[in-house]
N, CA, C and O atoms as a DFTB+ gen file, in Angstrom:
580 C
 N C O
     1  1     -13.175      32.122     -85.468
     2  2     -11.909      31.615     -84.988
     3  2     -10.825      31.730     -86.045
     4  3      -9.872      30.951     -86.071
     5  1     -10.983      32.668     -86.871
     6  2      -9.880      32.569     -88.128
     7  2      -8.438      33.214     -87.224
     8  3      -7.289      32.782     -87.324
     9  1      -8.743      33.950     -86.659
    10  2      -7.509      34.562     -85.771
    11  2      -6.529      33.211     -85.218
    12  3      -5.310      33.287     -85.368
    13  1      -7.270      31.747     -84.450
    14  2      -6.606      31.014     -84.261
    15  2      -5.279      30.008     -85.145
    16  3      -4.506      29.124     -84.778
    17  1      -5.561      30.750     -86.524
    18  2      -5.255      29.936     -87.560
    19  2      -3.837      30.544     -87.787
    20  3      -3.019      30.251     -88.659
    21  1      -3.765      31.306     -86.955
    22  2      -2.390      32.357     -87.173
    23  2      -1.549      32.057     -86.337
    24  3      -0.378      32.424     -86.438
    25  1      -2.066      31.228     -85.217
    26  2      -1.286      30.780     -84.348
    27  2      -0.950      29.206     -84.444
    28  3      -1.653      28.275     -84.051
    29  1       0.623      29.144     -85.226
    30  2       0.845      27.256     -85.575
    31  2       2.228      27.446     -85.653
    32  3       2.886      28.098     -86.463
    33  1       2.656      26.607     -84.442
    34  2       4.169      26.161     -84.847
    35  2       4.296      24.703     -84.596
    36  3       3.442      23.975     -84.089
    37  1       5.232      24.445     -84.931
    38  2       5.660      22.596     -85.330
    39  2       6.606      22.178     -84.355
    40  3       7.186      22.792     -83.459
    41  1       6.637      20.698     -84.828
    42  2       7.201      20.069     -84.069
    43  2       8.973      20.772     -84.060
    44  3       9.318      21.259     -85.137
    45  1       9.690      20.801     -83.266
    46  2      11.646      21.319     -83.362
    47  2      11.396      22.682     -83.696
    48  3      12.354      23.219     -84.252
    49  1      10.093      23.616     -83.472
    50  2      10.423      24.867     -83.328
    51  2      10.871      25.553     -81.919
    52  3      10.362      25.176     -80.863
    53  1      11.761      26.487     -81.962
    54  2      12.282      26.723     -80.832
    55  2      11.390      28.313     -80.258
    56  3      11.495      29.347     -80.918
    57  1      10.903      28.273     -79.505
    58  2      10.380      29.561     -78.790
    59  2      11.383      29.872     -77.706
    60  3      12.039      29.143     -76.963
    61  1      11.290      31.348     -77.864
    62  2      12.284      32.346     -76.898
    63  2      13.678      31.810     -76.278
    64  3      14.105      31.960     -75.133
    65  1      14.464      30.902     -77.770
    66  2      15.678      29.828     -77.451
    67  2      15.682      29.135     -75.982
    68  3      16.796      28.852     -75.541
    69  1      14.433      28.801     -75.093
    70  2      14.393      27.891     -74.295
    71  2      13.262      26.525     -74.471
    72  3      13.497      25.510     -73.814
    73  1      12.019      26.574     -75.405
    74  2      11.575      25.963     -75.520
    75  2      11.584      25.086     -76.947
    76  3      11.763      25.695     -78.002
    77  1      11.413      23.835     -76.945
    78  2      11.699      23.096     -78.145
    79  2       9.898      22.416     -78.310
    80  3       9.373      21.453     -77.751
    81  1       9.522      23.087     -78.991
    82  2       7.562      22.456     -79.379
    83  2       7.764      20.855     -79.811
    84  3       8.447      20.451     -80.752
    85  1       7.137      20.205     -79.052
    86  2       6.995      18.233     -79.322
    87  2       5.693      18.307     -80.026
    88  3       5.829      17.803     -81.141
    89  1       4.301      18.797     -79.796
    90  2       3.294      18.452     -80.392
    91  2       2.169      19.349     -79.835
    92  3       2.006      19.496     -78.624
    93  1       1.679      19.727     -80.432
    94  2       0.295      20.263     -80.464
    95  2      -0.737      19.150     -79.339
    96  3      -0.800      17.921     -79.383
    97  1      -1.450      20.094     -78.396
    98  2      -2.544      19.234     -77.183
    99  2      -3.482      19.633     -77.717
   100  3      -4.161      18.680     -78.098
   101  1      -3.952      20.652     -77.987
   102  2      -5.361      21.450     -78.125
   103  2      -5.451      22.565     -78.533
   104  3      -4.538      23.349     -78.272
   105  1      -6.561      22.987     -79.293
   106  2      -6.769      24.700     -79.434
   107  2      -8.022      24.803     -78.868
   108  3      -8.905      23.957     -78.731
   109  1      -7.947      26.374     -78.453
   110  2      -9.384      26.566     -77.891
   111  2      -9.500      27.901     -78.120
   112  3      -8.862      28.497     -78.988
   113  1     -10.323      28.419     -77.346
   114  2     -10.841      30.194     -77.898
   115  2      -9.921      30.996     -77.242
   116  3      -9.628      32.129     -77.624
   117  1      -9.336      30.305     -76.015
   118  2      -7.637      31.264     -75.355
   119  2      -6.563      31.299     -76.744
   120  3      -6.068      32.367     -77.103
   121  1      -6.356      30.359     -77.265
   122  2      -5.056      29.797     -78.232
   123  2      -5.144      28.355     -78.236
   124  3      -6.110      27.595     -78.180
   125  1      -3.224      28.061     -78.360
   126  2      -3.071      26.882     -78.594
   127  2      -2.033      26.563     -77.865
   128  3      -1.039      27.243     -77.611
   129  1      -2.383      25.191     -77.444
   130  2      -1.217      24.604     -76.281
   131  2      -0.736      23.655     -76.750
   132  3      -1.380      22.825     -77.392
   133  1       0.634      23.586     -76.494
   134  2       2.061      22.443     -77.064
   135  2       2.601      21.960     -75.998
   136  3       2.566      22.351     -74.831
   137  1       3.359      20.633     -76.737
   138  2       3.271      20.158     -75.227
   139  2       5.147      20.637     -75.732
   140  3       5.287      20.756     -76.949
   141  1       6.260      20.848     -74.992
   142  2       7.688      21.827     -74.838
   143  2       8.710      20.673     -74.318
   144  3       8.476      19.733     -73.558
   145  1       9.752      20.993     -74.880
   146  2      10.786      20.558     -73.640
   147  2      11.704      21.946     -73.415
   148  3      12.003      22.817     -74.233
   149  1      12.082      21.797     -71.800
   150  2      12.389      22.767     -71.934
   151  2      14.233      22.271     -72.129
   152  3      14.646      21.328     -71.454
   153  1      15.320      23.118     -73.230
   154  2      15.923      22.716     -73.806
   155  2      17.233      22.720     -72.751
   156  3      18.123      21.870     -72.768
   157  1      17.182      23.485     -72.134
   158  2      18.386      22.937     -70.359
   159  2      17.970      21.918     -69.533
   160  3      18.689      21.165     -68.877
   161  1      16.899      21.935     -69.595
   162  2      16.468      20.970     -68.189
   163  2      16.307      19.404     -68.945
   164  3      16.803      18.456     -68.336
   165  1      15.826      19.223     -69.862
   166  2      14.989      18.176     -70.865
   167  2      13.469      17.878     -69.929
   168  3      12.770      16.868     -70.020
   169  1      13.244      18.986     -69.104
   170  2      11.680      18.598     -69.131
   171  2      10.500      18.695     -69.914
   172  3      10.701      19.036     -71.080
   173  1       9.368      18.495     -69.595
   174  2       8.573      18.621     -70.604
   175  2       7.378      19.584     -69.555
   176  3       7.068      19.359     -68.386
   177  1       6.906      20.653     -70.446
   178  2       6.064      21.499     -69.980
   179  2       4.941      21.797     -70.757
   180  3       4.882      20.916     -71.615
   181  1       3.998      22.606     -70.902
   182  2       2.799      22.946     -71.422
   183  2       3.439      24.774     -72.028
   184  3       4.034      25.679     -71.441
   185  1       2.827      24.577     -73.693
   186  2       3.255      26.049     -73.613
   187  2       1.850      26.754     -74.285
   188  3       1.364      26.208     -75.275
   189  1       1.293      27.823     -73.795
   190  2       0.275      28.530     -74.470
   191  2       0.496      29.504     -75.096
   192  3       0.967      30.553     -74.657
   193  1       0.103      29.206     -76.459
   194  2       0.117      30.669     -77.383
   195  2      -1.236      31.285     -77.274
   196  3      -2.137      30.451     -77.369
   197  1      -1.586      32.389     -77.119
   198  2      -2.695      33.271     -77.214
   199  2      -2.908      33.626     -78.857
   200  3      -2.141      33.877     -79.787
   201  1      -4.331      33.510     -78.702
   202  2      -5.284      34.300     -80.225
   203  2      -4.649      35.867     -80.105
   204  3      -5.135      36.667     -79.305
   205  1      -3.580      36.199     -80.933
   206  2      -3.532      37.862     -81.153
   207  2      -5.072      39.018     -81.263
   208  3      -5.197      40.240     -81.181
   209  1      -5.936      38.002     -81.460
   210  2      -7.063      39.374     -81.446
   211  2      -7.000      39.225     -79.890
   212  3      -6.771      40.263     -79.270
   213  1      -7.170      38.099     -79.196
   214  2      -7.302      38.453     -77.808
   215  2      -6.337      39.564     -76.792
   216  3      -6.750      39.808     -75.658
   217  1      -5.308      40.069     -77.193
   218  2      -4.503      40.955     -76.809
   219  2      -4.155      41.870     -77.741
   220  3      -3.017      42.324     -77.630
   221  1      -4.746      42.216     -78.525
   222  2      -4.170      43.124     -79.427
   223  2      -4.584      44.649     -79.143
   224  3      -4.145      45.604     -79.783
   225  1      -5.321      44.711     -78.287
   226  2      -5.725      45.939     -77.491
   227  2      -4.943      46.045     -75.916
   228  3      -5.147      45.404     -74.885
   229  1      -3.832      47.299     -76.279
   230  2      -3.631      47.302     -75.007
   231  2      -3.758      47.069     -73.611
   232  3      -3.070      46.467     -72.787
   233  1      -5.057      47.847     -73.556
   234  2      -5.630      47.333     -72.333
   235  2      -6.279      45.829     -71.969
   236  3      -6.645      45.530     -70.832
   237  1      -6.368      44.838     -73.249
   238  2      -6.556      43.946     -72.861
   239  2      -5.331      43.058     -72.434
   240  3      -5.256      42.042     -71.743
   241  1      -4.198      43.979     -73.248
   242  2      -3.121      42.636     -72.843
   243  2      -2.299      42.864     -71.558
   244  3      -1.448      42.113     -71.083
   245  1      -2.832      44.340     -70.981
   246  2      -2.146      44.720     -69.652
   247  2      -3.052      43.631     -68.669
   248  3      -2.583      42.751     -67.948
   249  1      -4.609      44.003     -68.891
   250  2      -5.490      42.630     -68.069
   251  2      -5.200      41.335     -68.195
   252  3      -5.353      40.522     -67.283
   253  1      -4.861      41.122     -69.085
   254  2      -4.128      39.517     -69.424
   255  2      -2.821      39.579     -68.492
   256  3      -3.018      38.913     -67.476
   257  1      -1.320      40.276     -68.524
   258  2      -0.624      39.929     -67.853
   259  2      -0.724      40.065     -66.163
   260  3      -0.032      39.499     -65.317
   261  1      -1.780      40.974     -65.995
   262  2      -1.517      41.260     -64.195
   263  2      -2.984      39.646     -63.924
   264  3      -3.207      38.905     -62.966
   265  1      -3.605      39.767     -65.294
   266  2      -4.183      38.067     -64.139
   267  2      -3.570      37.375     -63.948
   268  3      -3.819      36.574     -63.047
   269  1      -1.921      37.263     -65.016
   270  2      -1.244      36.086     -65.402
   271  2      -0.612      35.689     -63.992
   272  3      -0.438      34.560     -63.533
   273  1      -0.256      37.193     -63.317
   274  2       1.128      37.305     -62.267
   275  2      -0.142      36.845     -61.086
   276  3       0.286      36.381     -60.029
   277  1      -1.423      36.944     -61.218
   278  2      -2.159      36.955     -60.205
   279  2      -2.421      35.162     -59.800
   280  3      -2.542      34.604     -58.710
   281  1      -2.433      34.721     -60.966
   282  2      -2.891      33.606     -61.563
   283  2      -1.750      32.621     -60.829
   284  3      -2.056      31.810     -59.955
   285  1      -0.316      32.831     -61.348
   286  2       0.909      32.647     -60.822
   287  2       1.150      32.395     -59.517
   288  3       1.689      31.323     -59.240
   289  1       0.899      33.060     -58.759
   290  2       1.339      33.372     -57.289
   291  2       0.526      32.416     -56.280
   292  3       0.977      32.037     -55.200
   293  1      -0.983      32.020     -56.894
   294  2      -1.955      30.931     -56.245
   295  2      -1.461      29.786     -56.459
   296  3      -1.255      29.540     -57.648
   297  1      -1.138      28.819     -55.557
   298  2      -0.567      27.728     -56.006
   299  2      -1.986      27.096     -54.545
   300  3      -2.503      27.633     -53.565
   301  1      -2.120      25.251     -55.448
   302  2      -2.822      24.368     -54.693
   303  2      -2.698      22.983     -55.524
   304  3      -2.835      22.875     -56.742
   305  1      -2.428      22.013     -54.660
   306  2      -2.655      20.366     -55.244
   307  2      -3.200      20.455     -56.421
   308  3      -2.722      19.818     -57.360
   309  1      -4.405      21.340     -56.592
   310  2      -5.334      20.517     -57.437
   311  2      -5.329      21.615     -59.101
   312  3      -6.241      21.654     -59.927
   313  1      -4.263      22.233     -59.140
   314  2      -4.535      22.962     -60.087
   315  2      -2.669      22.722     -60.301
   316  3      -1.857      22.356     -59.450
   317  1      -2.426      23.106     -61.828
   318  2      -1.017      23.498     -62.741
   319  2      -0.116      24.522     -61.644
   320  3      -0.568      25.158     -60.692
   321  1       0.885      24.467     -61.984
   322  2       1.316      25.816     -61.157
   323  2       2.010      26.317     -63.234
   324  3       2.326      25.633     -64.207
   325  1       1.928      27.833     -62.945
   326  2       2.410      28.376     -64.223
   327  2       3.610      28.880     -64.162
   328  3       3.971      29.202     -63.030
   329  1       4.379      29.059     -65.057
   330  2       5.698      29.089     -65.302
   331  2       6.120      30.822     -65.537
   332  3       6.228      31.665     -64.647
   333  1       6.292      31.001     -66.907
   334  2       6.634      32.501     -67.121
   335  2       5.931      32.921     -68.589
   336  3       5.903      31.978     -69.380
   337  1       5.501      33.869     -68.961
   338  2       5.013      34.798     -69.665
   339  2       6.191      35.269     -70.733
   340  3       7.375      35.415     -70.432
   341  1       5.688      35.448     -71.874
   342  2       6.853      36.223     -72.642
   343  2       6.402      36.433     -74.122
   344  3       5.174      36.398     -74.204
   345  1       6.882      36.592     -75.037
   346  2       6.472      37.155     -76.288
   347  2       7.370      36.588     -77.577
   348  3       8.508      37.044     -77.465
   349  1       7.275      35.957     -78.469
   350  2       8.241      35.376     -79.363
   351  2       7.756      35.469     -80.428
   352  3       6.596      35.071     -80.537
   353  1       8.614      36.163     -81.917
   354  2       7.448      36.251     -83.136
   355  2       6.488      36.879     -82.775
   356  3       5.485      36.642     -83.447
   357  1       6.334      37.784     -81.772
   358  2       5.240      38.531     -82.493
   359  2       4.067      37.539     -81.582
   360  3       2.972      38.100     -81.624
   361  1       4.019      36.329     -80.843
   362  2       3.248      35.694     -80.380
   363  2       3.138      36.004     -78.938
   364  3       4.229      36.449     -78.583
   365  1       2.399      35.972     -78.060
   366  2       2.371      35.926     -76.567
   367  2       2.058      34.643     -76.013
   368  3       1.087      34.002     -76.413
   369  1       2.926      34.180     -74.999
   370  2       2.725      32.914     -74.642
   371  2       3.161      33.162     -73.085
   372  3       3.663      34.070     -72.422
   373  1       2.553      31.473     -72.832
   374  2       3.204      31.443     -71.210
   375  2       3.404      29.710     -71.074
   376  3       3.123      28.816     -71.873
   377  1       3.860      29.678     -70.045
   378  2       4.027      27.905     -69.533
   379  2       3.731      27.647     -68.427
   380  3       3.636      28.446     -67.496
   381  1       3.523      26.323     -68.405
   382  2       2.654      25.743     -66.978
   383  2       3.091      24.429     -67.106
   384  3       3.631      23.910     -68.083
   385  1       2.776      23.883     -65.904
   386  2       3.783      22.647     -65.953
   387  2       2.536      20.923     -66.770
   388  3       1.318      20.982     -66.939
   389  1       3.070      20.192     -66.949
   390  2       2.596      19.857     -67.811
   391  2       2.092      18.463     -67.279
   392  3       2.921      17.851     -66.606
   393  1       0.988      17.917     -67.452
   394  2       0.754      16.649     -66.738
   395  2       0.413      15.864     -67.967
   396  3      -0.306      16.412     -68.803
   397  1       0.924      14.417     -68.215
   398  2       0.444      13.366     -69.524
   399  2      -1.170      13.194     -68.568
   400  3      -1.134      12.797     -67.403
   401  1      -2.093      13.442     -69.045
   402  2      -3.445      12.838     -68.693
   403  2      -4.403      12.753     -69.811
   404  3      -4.125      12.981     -70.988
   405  1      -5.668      12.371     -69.299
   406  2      -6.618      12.136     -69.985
   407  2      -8.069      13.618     -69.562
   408  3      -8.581      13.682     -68.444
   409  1      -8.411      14.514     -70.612
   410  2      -9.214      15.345     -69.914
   411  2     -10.272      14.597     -69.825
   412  3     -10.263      13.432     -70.222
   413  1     -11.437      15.233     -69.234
   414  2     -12.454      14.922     -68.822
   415  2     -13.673      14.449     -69.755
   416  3     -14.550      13.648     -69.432
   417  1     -13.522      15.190     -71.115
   418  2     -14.230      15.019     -71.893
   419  2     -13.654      13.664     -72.676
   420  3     -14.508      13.009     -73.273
   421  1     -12.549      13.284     -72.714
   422  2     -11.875      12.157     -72.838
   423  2     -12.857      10.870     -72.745
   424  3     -13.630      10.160     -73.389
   425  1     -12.345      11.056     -71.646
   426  2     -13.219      10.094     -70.427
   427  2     -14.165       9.866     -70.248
   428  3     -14.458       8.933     -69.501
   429  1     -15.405      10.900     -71.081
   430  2     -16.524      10.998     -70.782
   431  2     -16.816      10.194     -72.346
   432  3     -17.946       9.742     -72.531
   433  1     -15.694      10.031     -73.511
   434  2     -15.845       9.661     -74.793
   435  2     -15.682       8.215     -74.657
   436  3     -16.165       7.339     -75.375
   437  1     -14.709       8.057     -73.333
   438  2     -14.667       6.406     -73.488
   439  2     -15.077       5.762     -72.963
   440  3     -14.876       4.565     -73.164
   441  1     -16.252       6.420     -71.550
   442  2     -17.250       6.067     -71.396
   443  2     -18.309       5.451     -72.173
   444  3     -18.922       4.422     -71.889
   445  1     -18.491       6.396     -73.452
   446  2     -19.330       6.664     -73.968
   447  2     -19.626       5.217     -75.034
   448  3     -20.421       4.283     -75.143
   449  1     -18.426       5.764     -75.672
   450  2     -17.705       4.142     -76.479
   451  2     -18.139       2.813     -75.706
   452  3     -18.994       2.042     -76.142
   453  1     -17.523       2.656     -74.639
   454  2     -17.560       1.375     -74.251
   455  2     -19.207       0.760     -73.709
   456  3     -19.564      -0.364     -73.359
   457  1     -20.187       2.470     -73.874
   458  2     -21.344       2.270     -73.173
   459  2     -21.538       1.825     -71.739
   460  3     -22.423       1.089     -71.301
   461  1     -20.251       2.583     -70.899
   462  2     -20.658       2.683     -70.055
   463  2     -21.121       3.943     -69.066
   464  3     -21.343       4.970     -69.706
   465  1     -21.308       4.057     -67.631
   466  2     -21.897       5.085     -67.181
   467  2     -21.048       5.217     -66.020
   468  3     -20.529       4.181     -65.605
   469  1     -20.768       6.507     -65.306
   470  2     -20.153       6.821     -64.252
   471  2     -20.824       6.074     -62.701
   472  3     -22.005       6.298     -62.439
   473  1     -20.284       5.516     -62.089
   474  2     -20.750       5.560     -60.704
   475  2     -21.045       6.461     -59.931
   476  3     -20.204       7.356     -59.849
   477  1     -22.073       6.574     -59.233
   478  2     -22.415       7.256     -58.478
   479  2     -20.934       7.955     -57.511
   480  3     -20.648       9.087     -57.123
   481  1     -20.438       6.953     -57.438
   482  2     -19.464       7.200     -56.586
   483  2     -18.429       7.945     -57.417
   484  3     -18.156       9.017     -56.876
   485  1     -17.641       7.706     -58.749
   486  2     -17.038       8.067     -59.465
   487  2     -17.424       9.689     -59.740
   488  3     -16.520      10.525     -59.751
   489  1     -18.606      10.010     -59.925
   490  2     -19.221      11.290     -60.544
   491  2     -19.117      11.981     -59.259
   492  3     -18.604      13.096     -59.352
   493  1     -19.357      11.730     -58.454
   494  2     -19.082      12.358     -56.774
   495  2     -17.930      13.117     -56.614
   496  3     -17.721      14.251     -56.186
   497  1     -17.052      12.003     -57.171
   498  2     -15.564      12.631     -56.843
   499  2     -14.897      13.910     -57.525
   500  3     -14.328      14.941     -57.165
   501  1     -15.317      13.218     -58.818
   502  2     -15.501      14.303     -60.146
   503  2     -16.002      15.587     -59.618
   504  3     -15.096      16.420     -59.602
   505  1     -17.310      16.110     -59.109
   506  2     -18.101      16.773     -58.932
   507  2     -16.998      17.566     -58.098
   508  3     -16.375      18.520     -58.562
   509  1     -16.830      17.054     -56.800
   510  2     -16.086      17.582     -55.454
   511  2     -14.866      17.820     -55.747
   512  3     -14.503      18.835     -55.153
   513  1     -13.952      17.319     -56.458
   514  2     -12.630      17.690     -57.044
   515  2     -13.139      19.404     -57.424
   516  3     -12.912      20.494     -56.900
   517  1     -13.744      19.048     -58.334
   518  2     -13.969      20.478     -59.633
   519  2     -14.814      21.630     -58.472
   520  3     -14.435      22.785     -58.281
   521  1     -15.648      21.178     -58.002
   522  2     -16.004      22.550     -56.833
   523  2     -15.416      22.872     -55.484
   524  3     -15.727      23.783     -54.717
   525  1     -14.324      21.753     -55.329
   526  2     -13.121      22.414     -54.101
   527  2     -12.604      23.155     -54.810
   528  3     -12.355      24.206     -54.219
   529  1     -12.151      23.153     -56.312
   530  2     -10.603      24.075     -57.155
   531  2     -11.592      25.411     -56.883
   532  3     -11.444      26.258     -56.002
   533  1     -12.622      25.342     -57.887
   534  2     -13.460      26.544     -57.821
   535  2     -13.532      27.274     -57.020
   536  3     -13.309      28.463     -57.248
   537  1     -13.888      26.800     -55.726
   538  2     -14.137      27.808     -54.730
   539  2     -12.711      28.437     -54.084
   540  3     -12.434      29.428     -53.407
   541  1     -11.911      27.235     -54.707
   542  2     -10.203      27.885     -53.815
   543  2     -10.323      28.747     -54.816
   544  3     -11.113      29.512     -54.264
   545  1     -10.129      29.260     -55.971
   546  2     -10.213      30.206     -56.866
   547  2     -11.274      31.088     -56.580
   548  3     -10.985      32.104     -55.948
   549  1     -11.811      31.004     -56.734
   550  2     -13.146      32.359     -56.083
   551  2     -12.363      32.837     -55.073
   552  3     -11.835      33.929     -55.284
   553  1     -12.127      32.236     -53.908
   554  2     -11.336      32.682     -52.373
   555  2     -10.262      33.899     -52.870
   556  3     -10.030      35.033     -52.451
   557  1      -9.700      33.033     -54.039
   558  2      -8.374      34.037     -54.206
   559  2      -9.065      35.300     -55.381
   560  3      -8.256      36.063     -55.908
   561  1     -10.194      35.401     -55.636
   562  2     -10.509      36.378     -56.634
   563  2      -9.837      35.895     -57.746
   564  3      -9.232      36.726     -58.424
   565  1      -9.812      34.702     -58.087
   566  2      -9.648      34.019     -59.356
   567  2     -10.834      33.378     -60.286
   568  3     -11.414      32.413     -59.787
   569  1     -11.259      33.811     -61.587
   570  2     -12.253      33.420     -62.159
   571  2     -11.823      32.462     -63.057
   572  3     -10.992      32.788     -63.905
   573  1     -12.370      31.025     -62.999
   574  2     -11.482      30.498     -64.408
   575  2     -12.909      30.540     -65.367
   576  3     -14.071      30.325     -65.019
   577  1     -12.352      30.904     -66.715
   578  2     -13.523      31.270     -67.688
   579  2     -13.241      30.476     -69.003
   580  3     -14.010      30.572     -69.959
């Protein structure tokens, strides 16, 4: 993951003079996601920078943008809708709209902490949430990986 280490901007950096970076959410093996305002609107959005090895081959970054537009166009309740694609510094990024929550693994920590355990009923929902999105994604020839 040394490639990820290349990807860091701060808090009042401005990407593609519309986005203003508030804070770092997460890194993962895609990149790294910030949470944005966007600097006309004062909303707040999700912005992803991509690992440059992950596109640094043409053909991978042509497959990256036509999933992006593919990715884009599926909209449902239960998933982000994504914003726009673009390139700044030398970085590739995109945006998606941004929800304050708690992920799953979160949840599963403060479970964990407090020693407690999911309900039957609780884990149900969990379960059926996450394999309705799935299969609406499969439907559309969408893989999330």
């Amino acid at each position: 993951m040394a490639e990820l280490d290349k990807v860091h901007l701060s808090k009042g950096d401005v990407i593609a003079r519309r986005y203003e970076i508030e804070e770092e959410l997460g890194a993962g093996l895609l990149g790294v996601t910030y949470k944005a305002r966007h600097i006309s609107s004062g909303k707040f959005l999700a912005i992803k920078v991509l690992r440059p090895a992950l596109i640094a081959n043409p053909r991978d970054r042509k497959r990256f943008e036509e999933g992006f537009q593919r990715a884009k166009q599926v909209q449902n309740e239960g998933l982000v809708r994504y914003g726009e694609g673009g390139e700044h510094d030398g970085l590739v990024y995109f945006t998606q709209e941004y929800f304050p929550s708690q992920s799953l693994r979160q949840l599963l920590e403060e479970y964990a902490q407090q020693q407690k355990s999911f309900s039957f009923q609780e884990a149900s929902q969990i379960i059926l949430k996450v394999l309705r999105i799935t299969d609406f994604l499969h439907q559309n020839q969408l893989i999330h990986r």
